[in-house]
C-alpha positions in Angstrom: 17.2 37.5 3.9 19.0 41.1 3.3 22.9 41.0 3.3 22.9 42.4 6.9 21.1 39.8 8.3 22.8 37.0 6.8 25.8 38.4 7.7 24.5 38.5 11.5 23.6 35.0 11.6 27.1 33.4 10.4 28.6 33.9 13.9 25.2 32.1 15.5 25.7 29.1 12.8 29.3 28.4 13.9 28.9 28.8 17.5 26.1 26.3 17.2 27.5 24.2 14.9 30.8 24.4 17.2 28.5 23.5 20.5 27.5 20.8 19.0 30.4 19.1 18.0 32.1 19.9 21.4 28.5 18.3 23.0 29.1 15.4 20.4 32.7 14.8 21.4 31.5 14.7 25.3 29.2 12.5 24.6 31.2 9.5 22.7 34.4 10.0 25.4 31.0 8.6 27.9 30.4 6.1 25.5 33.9 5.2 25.4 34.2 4.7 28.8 31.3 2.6 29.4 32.3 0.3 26.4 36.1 0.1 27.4 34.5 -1.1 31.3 32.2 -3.4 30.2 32.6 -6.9 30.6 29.7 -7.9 27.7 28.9 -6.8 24.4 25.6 -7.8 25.2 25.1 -5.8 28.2 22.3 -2.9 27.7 24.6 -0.1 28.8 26.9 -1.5 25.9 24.9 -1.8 23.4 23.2 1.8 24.3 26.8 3.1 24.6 27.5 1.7 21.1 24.0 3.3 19.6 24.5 6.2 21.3 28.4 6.2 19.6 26.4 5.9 16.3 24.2 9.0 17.0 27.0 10.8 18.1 28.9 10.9 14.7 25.5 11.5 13.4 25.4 15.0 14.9 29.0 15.4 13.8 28.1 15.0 10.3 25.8 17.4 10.6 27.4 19.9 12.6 29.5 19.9 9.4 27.4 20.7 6.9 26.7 23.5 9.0 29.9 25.2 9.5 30.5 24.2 5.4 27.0 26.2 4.7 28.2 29.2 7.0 31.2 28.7 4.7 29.6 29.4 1.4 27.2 31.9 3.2 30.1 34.0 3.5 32.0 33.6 0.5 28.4 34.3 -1.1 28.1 37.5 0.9 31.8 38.5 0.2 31.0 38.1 -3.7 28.1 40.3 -3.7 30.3 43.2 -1.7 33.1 42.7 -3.9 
């Protein structure tokens, strides 16, 4: 990849990476909800709430890594300019 185009595609990264986290955060205030209104922790919808929860953070994680990555992308770029 030539310095333009990874320069180009730091923007994409963090937008995604931001979407997804936003989308992640969504998703376990649901999950919240149903487990805070359920009466079991048995219950199917509790239990997929608290899976769900799990998968959640999951995609977090990773959403991480990708704004850290974008990160030294552009420190990496910067260094070769400089």
């Amino acid at each position: 990849m030539n310095d333009i185009a990874s320069i180009a595609a730091i923007p994409s990264a963090l937008q995604s990476a931001t979407g997804a986290i936003q989308k992640s955060h969504q998703a376990l205030q649901k999950d919240a909800n149903v487990i805070a209104r359920s009466e079991s922790v048995g219950s199917r919808d509790t239990l997929a709430a608290l899976i769900d929860s799990r998968q959640q953070l999951l995609y977090t994680k990773a959403a991480a890594k990708l704004i850290s990555a974008a990160d030294e992308m552009t420190q990496s770029v910067i260094d070769i300019r400089a």
